[in-house]
N, C-alpha and C positions, 0 to 999 in steps of 0.2 A: 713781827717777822719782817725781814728786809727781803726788799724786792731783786730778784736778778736782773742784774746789766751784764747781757756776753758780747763781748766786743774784741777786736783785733784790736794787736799795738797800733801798729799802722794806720787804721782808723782812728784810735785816740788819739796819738798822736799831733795827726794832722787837722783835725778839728778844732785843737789847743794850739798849736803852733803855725798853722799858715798865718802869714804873712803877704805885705807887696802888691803888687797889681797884675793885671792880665796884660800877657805880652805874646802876641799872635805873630809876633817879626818871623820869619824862616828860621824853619826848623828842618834838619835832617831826618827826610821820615827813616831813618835805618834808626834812628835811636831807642826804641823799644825793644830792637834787636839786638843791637850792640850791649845793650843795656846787660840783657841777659845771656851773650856771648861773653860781656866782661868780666859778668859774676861767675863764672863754668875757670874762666880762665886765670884768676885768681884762686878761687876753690885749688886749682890744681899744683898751685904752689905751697899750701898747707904740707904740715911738717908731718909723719906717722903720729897717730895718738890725737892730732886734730881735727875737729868735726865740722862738717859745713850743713848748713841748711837744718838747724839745730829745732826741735820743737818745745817750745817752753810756753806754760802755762801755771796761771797762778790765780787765786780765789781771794782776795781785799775787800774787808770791810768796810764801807766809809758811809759815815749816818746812818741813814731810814736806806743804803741799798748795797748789794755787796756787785761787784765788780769780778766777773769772771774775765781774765784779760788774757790771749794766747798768739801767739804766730811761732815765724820760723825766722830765727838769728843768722845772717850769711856765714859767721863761721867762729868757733869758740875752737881759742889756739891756747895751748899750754905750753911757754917756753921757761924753762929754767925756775920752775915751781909757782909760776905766775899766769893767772884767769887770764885772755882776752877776750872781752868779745869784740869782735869785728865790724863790721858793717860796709861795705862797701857801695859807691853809690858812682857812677858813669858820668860826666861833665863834658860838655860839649865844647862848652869856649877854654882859650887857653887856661893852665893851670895857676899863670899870674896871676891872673884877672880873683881868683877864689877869693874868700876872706877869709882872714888869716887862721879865725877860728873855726871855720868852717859854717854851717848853715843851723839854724836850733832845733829845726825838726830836724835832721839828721842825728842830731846831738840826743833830741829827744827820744828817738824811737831804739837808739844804741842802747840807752842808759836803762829803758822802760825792762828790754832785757835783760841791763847789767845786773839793776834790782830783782828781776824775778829769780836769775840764777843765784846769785848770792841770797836770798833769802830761802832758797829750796838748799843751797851748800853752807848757810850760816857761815858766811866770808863775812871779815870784816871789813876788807875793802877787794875794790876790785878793780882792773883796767879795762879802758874803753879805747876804742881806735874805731876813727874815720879813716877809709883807704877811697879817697878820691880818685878815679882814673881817664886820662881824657881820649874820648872812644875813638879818635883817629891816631893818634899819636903812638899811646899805649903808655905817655908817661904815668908817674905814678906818685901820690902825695898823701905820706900818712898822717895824722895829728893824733897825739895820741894822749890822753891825762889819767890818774887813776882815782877814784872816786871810795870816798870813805862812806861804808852803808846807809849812816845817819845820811850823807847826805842827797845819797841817791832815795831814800825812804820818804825824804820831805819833798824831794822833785817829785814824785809819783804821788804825796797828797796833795799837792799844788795841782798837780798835772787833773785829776780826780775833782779836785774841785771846779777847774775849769769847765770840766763835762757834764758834772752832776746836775747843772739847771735843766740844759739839753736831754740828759735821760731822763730826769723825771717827767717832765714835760712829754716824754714820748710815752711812756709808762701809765701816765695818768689817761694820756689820750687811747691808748690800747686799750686800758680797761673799758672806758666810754664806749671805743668804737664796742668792743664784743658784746657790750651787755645792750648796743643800742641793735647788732647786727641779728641778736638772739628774739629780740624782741619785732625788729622789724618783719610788718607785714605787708602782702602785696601792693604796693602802690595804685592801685587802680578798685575801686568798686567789683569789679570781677576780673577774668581772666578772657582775654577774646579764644575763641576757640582757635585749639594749636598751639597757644602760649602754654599752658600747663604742660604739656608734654616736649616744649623744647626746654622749658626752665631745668624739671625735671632731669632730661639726657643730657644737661649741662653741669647739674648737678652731680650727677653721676660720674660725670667723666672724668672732674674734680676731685672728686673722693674717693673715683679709683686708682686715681694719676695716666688716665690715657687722655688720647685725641679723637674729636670726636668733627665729623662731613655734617654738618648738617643743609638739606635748602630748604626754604621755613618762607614764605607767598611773601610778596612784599603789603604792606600796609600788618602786617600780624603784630607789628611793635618789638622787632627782633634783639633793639638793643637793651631792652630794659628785660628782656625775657633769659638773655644771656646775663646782665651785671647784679640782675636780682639775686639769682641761684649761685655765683662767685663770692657775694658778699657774705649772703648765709654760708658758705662752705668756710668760711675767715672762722663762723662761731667754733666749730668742729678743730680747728688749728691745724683746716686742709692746707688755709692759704694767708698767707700774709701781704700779700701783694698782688694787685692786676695791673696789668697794661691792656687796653684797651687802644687798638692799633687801626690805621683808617689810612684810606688816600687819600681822602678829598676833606678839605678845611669844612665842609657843610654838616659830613657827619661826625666831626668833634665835637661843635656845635650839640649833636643830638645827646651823643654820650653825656655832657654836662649838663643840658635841661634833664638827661633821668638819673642822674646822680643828685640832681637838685630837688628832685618831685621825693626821692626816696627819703632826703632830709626833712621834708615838710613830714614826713611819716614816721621824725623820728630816730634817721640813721644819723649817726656821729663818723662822718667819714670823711677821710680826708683827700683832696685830688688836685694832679697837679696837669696843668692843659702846655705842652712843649709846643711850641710855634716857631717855623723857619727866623734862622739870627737876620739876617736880611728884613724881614718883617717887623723884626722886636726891634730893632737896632734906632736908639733915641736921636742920632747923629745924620747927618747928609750924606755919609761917605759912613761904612764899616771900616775901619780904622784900628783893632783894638791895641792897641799900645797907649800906655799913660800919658804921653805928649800929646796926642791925640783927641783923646777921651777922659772927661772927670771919669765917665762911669767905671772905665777900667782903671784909673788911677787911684791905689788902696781898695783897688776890690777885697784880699783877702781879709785886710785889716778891718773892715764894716761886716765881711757876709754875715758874720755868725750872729749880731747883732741883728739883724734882715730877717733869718732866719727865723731866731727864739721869737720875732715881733709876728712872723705871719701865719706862725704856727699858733701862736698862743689867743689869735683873734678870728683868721680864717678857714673855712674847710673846703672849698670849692675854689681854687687857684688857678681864674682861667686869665688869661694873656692878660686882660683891663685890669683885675686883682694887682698883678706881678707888675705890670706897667706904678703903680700905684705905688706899692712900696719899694719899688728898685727906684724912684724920683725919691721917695721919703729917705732912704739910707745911702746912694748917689752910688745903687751897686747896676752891673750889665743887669739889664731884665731877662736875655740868652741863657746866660752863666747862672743866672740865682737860677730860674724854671730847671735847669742843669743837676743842682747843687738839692732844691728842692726835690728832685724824683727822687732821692735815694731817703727822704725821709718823713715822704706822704705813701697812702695806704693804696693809692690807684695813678694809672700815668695814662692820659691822653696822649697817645700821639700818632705819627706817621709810621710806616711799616718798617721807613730805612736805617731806626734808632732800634731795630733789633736785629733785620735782617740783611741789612749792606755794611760789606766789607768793612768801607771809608769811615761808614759815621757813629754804627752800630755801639752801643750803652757796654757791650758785652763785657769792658775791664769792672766796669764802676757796679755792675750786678751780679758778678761771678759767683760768690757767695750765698748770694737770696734768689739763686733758681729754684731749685726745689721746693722751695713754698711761692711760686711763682706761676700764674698762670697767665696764657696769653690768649686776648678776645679779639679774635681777627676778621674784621667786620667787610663785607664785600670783598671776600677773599678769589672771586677771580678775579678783581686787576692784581695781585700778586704775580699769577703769572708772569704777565709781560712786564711788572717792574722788577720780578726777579729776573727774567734775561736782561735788563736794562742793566741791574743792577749789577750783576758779572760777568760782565761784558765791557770791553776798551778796543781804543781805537787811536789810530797815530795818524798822520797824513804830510805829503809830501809838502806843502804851502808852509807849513809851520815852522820846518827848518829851513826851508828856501828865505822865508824874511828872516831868519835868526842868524844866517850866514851872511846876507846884506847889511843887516845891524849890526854886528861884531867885527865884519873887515875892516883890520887895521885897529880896532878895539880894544879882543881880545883873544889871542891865538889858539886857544885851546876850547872856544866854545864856537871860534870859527871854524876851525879844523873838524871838528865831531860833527857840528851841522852841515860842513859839508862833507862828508862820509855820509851821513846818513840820507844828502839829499841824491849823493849818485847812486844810491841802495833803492831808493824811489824810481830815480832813471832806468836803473838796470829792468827790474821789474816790470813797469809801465813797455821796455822794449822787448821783454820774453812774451808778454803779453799783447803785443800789437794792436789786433784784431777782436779783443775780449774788452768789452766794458766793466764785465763782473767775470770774479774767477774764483775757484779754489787754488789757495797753496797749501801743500800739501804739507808743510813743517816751517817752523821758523828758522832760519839760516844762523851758524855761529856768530856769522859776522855782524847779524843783524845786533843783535844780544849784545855782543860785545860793542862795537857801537855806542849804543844805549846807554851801557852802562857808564864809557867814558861820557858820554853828554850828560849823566846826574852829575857825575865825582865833578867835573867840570864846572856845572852849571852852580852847585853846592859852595862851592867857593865863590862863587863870586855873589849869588845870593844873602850868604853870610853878615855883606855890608852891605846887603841894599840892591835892588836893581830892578828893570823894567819888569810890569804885570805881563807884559809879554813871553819874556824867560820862567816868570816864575806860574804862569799856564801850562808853557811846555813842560819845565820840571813835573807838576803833580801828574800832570796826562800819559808820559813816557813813566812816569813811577808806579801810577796806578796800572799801566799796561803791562809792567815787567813783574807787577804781584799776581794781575791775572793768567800771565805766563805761565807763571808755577803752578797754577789747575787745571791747566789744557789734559783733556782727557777724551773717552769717546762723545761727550756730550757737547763737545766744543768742534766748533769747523773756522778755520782762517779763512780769509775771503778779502781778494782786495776789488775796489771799488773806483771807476776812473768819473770825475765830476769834471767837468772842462778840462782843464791846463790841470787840477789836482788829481791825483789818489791817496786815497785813503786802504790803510788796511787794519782790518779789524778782526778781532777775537771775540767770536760772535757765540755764546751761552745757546744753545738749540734748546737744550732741557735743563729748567733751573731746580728740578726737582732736590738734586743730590745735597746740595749747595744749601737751597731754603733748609732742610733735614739737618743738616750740621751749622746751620748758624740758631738752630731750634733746640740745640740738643741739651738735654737737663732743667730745662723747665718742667715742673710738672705738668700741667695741660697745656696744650692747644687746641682752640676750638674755632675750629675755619667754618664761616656762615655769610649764606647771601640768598637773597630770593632764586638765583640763576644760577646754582651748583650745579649743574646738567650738562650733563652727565656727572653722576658724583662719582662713580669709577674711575674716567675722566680726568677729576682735579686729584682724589686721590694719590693718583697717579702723574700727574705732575707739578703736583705742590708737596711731595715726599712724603706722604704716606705709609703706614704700613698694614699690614696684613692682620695686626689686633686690633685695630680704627675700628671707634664706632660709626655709624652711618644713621642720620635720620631722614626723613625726607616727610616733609609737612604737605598736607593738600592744602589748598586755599578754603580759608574760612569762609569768605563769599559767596553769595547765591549768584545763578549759573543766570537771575535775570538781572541780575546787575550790571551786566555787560553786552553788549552786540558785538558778535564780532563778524567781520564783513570781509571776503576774499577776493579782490580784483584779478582777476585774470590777466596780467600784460605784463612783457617781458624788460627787465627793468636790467638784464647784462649789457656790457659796455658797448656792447658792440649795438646795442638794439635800442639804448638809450636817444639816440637824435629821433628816430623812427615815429619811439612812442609817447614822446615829451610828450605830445597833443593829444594822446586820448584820457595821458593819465592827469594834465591840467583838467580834460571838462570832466572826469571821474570828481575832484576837488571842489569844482565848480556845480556839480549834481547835488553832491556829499552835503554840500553844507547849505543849498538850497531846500532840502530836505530834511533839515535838522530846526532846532529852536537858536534863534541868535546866542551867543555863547563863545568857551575861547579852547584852542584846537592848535594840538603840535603837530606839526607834518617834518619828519624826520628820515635824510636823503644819507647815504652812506660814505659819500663825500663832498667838498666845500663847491666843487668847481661842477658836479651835476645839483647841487642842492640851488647855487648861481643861477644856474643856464633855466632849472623849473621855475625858478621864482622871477624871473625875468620876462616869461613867458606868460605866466600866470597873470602878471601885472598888466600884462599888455591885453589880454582879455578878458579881465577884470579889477579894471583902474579905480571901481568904489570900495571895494572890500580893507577891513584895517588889515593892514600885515605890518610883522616883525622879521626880520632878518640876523640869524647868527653871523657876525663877521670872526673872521681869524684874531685870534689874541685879544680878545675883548678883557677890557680892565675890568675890575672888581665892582666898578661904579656901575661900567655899562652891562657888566649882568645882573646888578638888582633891579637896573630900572627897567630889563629886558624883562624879568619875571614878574615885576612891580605893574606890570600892564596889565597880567590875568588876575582882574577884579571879579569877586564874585556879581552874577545877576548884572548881566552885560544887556545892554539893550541891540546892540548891534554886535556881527560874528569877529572876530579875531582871531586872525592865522598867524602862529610863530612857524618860522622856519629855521628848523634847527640840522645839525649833524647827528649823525647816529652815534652813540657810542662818544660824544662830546658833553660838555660841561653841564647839559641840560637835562637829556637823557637818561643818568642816574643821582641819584640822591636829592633831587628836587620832590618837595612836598606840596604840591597844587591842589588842597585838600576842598573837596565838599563840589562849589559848582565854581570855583575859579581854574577849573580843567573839565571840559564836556565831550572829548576826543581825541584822542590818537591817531594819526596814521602812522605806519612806516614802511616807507619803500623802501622796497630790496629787501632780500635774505641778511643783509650787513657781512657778507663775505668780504676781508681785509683784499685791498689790491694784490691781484697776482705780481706778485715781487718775487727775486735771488734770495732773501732771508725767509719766506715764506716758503719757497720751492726748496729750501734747506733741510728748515723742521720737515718739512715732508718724506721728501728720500729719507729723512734720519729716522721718523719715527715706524717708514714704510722697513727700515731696513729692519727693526727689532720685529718686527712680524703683528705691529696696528696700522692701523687706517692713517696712515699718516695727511691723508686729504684733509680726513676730521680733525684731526689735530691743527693744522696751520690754518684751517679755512672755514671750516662749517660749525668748530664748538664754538670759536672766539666770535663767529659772526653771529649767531641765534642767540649769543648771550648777549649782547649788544640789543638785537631784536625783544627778546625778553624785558629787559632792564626800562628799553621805552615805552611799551607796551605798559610796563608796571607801575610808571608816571598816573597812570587813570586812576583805578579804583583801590585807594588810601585806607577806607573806613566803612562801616556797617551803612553808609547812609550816601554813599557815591553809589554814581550811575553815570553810564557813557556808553562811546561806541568806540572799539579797534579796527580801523580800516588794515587790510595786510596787501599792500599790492605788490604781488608780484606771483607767477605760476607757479613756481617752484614752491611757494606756503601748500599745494595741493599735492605733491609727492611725500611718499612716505617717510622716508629721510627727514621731512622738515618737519613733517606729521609727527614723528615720533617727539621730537624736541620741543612740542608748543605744550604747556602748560594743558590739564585734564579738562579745565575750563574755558579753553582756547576751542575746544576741537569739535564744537556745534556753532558752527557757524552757515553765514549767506552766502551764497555766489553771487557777486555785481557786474 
């Protein structure tokens, strides 16, 4: 019995015919647009009787597999008793520049249809047309030949063979995975209590295709409780693909050691780990153009090659894999990790290759949502990277240098920048008196503006030009796409920094936004130890009203932990005051304790400073560590590299709340004997903070909660959750500050939290 391959032209196609290298030179980001205003605008010169956006499909047998092959043709024209099909395709550079015969995947994917039409109308021959058109011009360049069936029949078993290593390969690997996913059992000797019942409500949520809240204690082992029950749902053919989405590089990390424990047990699966291009990038300089770089030089001519090699050897494709054979086949390690998500079973990566605008996977996975789910691991920093992430900003400095560099240059990118810099002046002078302000709309003139400084900038880009211009191009681009979503959830606000302003289009609630860059996956499943409030996240990480909801107690015994409430007032205003009780609180703390090693975690850089400066000077023997600002990758292993377990003398880190240490750090067993953390972790009273507020006070919530008290307690949570990892930790949570003893805060601390000391 022959196995089915269902594939797009389009797809086949391109996997048989790319060619060339990677070429990152500037690009018009209108061309995806144009692209598809091209094809609308063509369509509409079609004659009566001609069809555009044709759906043709057709079933080929080739060997051991048959070939279900289908899309949609731009336009099948009948003139004068004669087939076209059409194809139309948008060109950027001049239409001289073309080759003469046009491109072979082009040719390819025209033909793939010519064939399927004529063999469902028994033509004997048929015509193909290339309709080139170049998206600013509107010139227009057909080429056009007509094709005898024979010899469109043999293009298509050429074409067929080219693919068939590659399907089978993936075929054979399907079967493996199912019957290894069917077979696999829990990775672990038992289940920690709490893990069966989230594997479970994961399971569930999979197989019913919703979304599921869950907050599940930290140490419960949450990733492998989530990837277990995803994979088993693959045996059912709930799913055919996860992403497994994370902010922080620490917990990719994690997801790959439990995809790797699940193989030791057995599973056949395959996963691919995406790492910043910056990061992967083999070169001194990101560069990608073939002059530049062997690696982009004949990228397309080697990937496939890359490809069949790391599929057919490897299942676990993390950065050092990829690193490994992008040197063996001399392809980008970016681009392959790229090229490979669309055709391993699992995708490690960052949130912003689903959910931001810019970078988001969304063209390249359109198709395989629906057997697609998403495992979105510490789903409250989502929050604030989805305002991050729809959200732009312009400022007044940027065209003020771009007007001093182009005087005399070039008149028309001098002209716009300065339009746009006395558009700053005006402003900055209605404004006098205001440092921060709302505007209440953006002005035509601004917009328009704008626009002349892309069309401007565009052209002279084209051929090249300063990193400086082509900053401001993506920043004014990406700010005129965020334009077009300004709605109630959006507030303008300009912003005066010295001699600058800035003004920006500020995301208050990314709920709407996160919801519709989600939409069509079959599950989502948002999880962290700190969902708390989970009505809360629900609700603004867009949620809906069928969600399921879990909420896990902690598996831990209640003597596993001391927890210890300092009474003294740790707000700004009272911070110089009580620097000195809450040092000899520190200095009792750890006198009191067995030598050992202890994070004390401040909710900013510049009071976490002024404590630890103090502390030193009345206690100049004690070891201490210090978080500094922007610490390389070096200097935070050898920061964490210092809690050894079975310390003979104490060790005090000092860290930021809610920074790099504070979550996803695993200091398991006795190489973490303590906690403290000052403060509630209330974000500083800020303009964008007092924003969400009135915004969310206006819909009739607690807008305080919203900008100041969920985002700070989860913070508090999160470092808190640093201590007790496993069945066999023990410590103490020091909480200084008064406000842990109001009920407000009371309500928010974990069931385990809330028998504790007064100190």
């Amino acid at each position: 019995m022959k196995k089915d391959v269902q594939i797009s032209v389009r797809t086949l196609v391109e996997y048989v015919y790319r060619s060339g290298s990677i070429d990152s030179r500037f690009r018009s980001q209108a061309t995806l647009l144009d692209g598809t205003r091209i094809h609308q605008k063509i369509q509409k010169t079609y004659q009566e009787g001609d069809q555009k956006e044709v759906y043709l499909r057709i079933e080929i047998p080739f060997e051991d597999l048959s070939f279900i092959i289908d899309g949609r043709c731009d336009g099948l024209l009948f003139k004068k008793g004669e087939v076209i099909i059409d194809e139309i395709k948008s060109f950027s550079q001049p239409l001289h520049l073309l080759n003469g015969e046009g491109y072979p995947v082009h040719w390819a994917q025209a033909k793939m249809y010519a064939y399927i039409y004529s063999k469902g109308h028994q033509l004997p021959e048929i015509n193909v047309q290339l309709t080139y058109v170049h998206v600013e011009s509107g010139e227009k360049k057909y080429i056009k030949k007509t094709f005898p069936f024979e010899e469109l029949e043999q293009f298509v078993f050429d074409c067929l063979k080219g693919y068939a290593p590659y399907a089978r390969l993936q075929l054979q690997h399907r079967e493996k995975r199912n019957a290894s996913c069917k077979e696999l059992s829990f990775p672990f000797p038992t289940y920690r209590e709490g893990q069966r019942k989230l594997a479970g409500a994961v399971y569930k949520t999979i197989s019913e295709g919703k979304n599921l809240f869950a907050k599940a204690p930290t140490g419960i082992g949450k990733t492998i409780s989530t990837l277990f029950p995803a994979v088993k749902a693959m045996v059912e053919g709930h799913l055919n693909r996860v992403f497994y989405l994370t902010a922080k590089t620490i917990t990719r990390t994690t997801a790959e050691d439990a995809f790797a424990r699940m193989r030791t047990s057995g599973l056949c699966l395959k996963t691919v780990t995406i790492t910043a291009k910056d990061k992967m990038c083999f070169k001194e300089e990101t560069i990608c153009q073939k002059e530049h770089c062997e690696f982009a030089d004949g990228y397309y001519d080697r990937i496939n090659a890359a490809i069949l090699d790391i599929l057919a050897n490897e299942q676990g494709m993390t950065r050092a894999v990829i690193e490994t054979y992008s040197r063996k086949h001399k392809v980008c390690p970016f681009e392959f990790s790229i090229d490979l998500a669309n055709a391993v079973d699992a995708i490690i990566c960052d949130y912003n290759y689903i959910f931001d605008l810019q970078v988001s996977l969304k063209q390249l996975f359109e198709e395989q949502k629906k057997s697609t789910a998403l495992l979105i691991d510490e789903s409250h920093n989502l929050v604030d990277r989805g305002r991050e992430m729809f959200s732009a900003f312009i400022n007044k400095e940027m065209f003020l240098q771009l007007k001093k560099d182009y005087k005399g240059v070039n008149k028309d990118i001098y002209e716009t920048a300065s339009k746009l810099n006395s558009w700053f002046i005006s402003i900055k002078k209605e404004h006098a008196n205001q440092n921060e302000f709302s505007i209440r709309k953006l002005d035509e003139n601004l917009h328009l503006h704008l626009v002349q400084f892309l069309d401007a900038a565009e052209d002279l880009l084209k051929n090249g030009a300063s990193n400086h211009l082509l900053e401001a191009y993506f920043k004014v681009n990406n700010f005129l796409k965020i334009a077009d979503l300004l709605d109630e959830h959006y507030m303008i606000y300009g912003e005066k920094q010295k001699t600058d302003l800035i003004v920006k289009l500020f995301c208050m609630d990314p709920s709407k936004l996160l919801k519709q860059m989600g939409k069509g996956y079959r599950s989502k499943v948002f999880f962290s130890a700190t969902l708390s409030p989970l009505t809360y996240y629900q609700d603004i990480l867009g949620g809906q009203e069928e969600d399921y909801f879990l909420s896990i107690p902690s598996p831990f015994k209640k003597e596993q932990v001391d927890i210890l409430i300092k009474q003294v007032s740790t707000r700004y205003r009272d911070r110089e005051r009580t620097k000195e009780p809450l040092v000899k609180m520190l200095q009792s703390f750890i006198k009191t304790r067995q030598p050992g090693n202890y994070l004390i975690f401040f909710p900013s850089h510049q009071y976490l400073r002024s404590v630890y400066e103090e502390f030193k000077l009345a206690d100049p023997e004690t070891n201490t560590l210090l978080q500094e600002a922007g610490m390389s990758e070096e200097e935070r292993e050898a920061f964490l590299a210092a809690f050894t377990p079975n310390q003979k003398e104490t060790l005090l880190g000092f860290a930021v709340l809610g920074g790099i240490f504070s979550e996803g750090v695993d200091l398991i067993g006795d190489r973490l004997n303590g906690v403290v953390v000052v403060g509630v972790g209330l974000p500083q009273v800020c303009f964008e903070r007092n924003l969400i507020k009135d915004h969310f006070n206006t819909q009739g919530k607690n807008g305080y909660d919203y900008a100041y008290v969920y985002p700070g307690m989860n913070k508090v949570l999160q470092a808190g959750g640093r201590l007790i990892r496993s069945e066999e930790d023990h410590g103490t949570i020091v909480l200084a500050d008064d406000r842990f003893l109001h009920s407000k805060y009371q309500n928010l601390l974990p069931h385990e939290w809330r028998e504790y000391t007064i100190i």
